[in-house]
C-alpha positions as CSV (number, residue, x, y, z in Angstrom):
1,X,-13.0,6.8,71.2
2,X,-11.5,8.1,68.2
3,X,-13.6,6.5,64.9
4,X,-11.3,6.8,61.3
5,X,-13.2,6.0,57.9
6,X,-11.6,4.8,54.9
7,X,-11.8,7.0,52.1
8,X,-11.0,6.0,48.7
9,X,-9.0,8.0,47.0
10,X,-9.2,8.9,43.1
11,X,-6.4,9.9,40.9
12,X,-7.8,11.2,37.8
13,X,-6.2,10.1,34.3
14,X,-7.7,12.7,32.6
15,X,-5.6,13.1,29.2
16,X,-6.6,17.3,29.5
17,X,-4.0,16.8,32.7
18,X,-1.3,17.9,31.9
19,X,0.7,15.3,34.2
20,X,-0.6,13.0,32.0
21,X,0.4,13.8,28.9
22,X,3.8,13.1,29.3
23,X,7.0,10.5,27.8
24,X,4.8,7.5,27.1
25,X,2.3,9.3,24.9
26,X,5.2,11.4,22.9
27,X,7.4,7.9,22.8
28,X,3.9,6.1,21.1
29,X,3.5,9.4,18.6
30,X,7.3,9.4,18.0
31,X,7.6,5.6,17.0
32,X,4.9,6.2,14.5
33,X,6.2,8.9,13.0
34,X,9.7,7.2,12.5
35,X,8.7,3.6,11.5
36,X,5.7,5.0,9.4
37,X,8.1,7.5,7.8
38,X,10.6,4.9,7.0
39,X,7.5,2.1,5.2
40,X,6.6,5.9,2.9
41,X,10.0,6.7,2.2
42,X,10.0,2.9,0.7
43,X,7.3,4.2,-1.5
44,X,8.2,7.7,-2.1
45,X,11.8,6.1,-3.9
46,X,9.7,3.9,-6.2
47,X,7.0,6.7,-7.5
48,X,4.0,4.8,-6.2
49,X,0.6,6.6,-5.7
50,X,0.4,6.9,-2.0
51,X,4.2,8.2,-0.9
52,X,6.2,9.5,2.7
53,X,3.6,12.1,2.8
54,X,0.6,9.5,3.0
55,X,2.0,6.9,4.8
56,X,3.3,9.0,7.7
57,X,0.0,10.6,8.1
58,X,-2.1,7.7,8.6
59,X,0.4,5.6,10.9
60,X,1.0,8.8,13.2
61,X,-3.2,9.4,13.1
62,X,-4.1,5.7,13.6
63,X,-1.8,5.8,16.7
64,X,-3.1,9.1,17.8
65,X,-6.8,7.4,17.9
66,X,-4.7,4.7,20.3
67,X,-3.6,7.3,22.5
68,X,-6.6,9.2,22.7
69,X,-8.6,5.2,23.0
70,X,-5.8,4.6,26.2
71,X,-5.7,7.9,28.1
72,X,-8.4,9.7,26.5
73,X,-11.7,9.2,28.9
74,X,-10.2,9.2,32.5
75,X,-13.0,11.6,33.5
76,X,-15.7,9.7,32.5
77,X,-14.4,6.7,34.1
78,X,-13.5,8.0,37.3
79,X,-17.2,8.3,37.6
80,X,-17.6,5.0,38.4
81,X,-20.7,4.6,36.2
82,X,-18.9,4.2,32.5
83,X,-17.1,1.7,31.3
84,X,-14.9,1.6,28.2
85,X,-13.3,-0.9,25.4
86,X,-10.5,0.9,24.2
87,X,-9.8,-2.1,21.7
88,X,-12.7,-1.2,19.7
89,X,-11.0,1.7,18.9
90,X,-8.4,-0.1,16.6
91,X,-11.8,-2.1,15.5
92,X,-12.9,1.0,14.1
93,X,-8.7,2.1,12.7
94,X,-9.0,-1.2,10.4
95,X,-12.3,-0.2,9.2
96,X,-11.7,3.2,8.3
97,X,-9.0,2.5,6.7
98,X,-10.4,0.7,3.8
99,X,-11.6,4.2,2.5
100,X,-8.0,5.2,2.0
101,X,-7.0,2.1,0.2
102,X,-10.3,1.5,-1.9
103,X,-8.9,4.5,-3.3
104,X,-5.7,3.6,-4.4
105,X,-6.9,0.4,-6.5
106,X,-7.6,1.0,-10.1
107,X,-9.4,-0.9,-12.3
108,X,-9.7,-0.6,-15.7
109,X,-11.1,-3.7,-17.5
110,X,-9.3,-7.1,-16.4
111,X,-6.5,-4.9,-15.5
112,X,-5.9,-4.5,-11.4
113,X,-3.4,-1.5,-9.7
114,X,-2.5,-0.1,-6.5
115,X,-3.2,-3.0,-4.5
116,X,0.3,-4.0,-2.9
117,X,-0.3,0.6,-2.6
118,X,-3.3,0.2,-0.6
119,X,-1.9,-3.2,1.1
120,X,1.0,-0.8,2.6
121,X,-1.0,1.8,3.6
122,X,-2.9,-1.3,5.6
123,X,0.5,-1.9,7.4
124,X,1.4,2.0,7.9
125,X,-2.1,1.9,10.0
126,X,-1.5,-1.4,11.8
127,X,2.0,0.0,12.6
128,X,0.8,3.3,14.1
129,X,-1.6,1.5,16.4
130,X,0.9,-0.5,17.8
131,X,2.8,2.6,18.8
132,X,-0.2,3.9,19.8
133,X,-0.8,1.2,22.4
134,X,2.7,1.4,23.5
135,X,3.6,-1.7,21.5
136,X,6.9,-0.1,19.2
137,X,8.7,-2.6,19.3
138,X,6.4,-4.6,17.6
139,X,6.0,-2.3,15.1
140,X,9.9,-1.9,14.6
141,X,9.5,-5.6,13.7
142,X,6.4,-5.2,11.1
143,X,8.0,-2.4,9.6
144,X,11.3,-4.7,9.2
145,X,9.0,-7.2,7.8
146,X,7.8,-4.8,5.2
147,X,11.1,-4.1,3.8
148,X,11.9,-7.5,4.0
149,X,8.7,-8.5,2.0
150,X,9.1,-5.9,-0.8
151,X,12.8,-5.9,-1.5
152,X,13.4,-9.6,-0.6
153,X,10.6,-11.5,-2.2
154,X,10.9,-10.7,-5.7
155,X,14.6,-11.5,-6.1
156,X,13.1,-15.0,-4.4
157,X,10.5,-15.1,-6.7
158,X,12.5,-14.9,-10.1
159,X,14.8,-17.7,-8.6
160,X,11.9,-19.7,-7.6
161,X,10.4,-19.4,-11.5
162,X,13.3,-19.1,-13.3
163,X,12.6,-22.8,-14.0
164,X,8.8,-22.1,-15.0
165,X,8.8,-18.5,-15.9
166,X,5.7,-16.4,-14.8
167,X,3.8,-13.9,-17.6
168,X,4.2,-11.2,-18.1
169,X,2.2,-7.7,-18.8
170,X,2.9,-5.2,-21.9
171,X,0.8,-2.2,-22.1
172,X,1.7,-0.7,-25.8
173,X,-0.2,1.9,-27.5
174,X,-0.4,2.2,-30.9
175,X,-1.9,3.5,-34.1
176,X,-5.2,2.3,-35.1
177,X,-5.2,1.1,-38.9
178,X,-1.8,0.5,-39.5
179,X,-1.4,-3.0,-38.7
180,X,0.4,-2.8,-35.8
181,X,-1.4,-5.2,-34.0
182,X,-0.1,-7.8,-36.7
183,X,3.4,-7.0,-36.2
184,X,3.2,-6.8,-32.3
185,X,2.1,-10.4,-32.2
186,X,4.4,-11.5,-34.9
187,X,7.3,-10.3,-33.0
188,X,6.6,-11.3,-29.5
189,X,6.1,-15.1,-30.9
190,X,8.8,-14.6,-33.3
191,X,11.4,-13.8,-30.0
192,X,9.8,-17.2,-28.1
193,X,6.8,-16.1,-26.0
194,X,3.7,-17.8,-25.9
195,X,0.8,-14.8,-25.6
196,X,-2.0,-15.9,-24.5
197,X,-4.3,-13.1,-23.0
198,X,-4.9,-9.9,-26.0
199,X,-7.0,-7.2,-24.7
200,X,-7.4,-3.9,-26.5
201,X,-9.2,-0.5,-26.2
202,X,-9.9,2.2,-28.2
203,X,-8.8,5.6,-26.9
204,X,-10.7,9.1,-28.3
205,X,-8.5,11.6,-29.2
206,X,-8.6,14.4,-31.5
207,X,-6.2,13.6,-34.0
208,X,-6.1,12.0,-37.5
209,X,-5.6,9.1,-36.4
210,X,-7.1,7.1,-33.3
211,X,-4.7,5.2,-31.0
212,X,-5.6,2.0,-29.3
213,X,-4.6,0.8,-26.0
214,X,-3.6,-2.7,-26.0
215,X,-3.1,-4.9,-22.9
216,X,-0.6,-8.2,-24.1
217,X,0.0,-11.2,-21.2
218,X,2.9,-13.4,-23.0
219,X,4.8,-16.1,-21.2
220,X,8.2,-17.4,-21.6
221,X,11.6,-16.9,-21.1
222,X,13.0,-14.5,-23.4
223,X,14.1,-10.8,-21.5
224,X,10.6,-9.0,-22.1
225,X,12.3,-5.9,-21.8
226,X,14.6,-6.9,-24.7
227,X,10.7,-7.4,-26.1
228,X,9.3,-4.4,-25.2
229,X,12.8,-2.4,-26.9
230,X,11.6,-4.0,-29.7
231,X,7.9,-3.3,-30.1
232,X,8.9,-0.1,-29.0
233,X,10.2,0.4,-32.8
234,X,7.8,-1.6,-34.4
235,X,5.7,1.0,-37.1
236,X,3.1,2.8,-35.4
237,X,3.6,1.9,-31.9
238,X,4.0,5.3,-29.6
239,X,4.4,4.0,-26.1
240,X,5.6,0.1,-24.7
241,X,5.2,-0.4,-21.0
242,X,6.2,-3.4,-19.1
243,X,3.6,-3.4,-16.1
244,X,3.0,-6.6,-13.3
245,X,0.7,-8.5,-14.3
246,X,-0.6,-9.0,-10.2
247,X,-1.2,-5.4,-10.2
248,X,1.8,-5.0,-7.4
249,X,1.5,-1.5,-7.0
């Protein structure tokens, strides 16, 4: 009488395998590295704080954390005892994350930067761990939507407020004690804006004379470049910057 036993038989997915660490895992780091790179190239050509450098970097690591979350822990499960969520590790990606773009916001009195920066730098993670869980093609089509966002919508904002123009932000720096302040409003409601916001800081500096950093919200719709070329030569102004008032960058 001849007796035969089933055995199982385990195939282990260790990631420290060799066999295992094939196409799939270099197609998830690949598509990261090309959709990240194109979202930081985006913000490499327009000089904002976080660049190609940045962006690539934390799309390729968020979807290395995805890879390792995956494929990573075969040994321990193939124990039998363990078991794993390797969704928590993007849990954890959107978390972490924060750090990086907490960082790129500035504040400096009512004054808000870097958060459409750090808002990107969001995306270049969320993009990465969809590579990293094998989903690139739906990161092809959030990193479509991010060019679509930032080169589409403000062309289709300015047609949408042409009607009802939105205000706008003038950072100007000038002399302290020569009356430029006087002239600078004069001039802005002298070329039809309504200003309606007028905050101003005094800077330290070792010279004669102290400067004073003035933040001006006008509305209306006048060119405020055309504005700004003219407070730009208005007596004792030094420096005119036209900024976004949402803090877009």
């Amino acid at each position: 009488m001849r007796v035969t036993t089933d055995i199982p038989v385990v195939f282990s997915t260790n990631l420290t395998d060799l066999a295992v660490q094939g196409w799939p895992q270099a197609l998830a780091l690949f598509s990261a590295l090309v959709l990240c790179s194109l979202i930081g190239l985006e913000r490499e050509y327009r000089n904002k704080s976080a660049g190609l450098r940045t962006h690539t970097l934390v799309g390729l690591g968020a979807a290395l954390f995805m890879v390792v979350g995956k494929y990573g822990f075969g040994d321990v499960l193939d124990e039998g005892a363990v078991m794993l969520d390797p969704s928590r590790v993007a849990g954890q990606i959107v978390s972490g994350i924060g750090f990086i773009g907490a960082g790129l916001i500035f504040v400096r009195r009512d004054m808000v930067r870097g958060l459409t920066t750090a808002a990107v730098v969001w995306i270049s993670a969320a993009v990465g761990t969809a590579c990293g869980a094998g989903l690139w093609l739906v990161g092809a089509y959030v990193t479509a939507a991010h060019f679509l966002v930032v080169f589409g919508y403000p062309p289709l904002l300015r047609l949408l407020t042409r009607a009802a123009p939105g205000p706008s932000l003038l950072q100007v720096n000038y002399e302290d004690g020569r009356g430029a302040l006087r002239s600078i409003l004069s001039t802005a409601t002298d070329q039809g804006f309504v200003v309606y916001e007028v905050n101003t800081q005094r800077r330290d500096e070792r010279e004669r004379l102290a400067t004073i950093d003035l933040a001006l919200r006008v509305r209306g719709k006048p060119d405020v470049n055309r504005l700004a070329a003219s407070l730009s030569e208005t007596e004792g102004v030094r420096r005119v910057r036209v900024a976004e008032p949402d803090g877009g960058e």
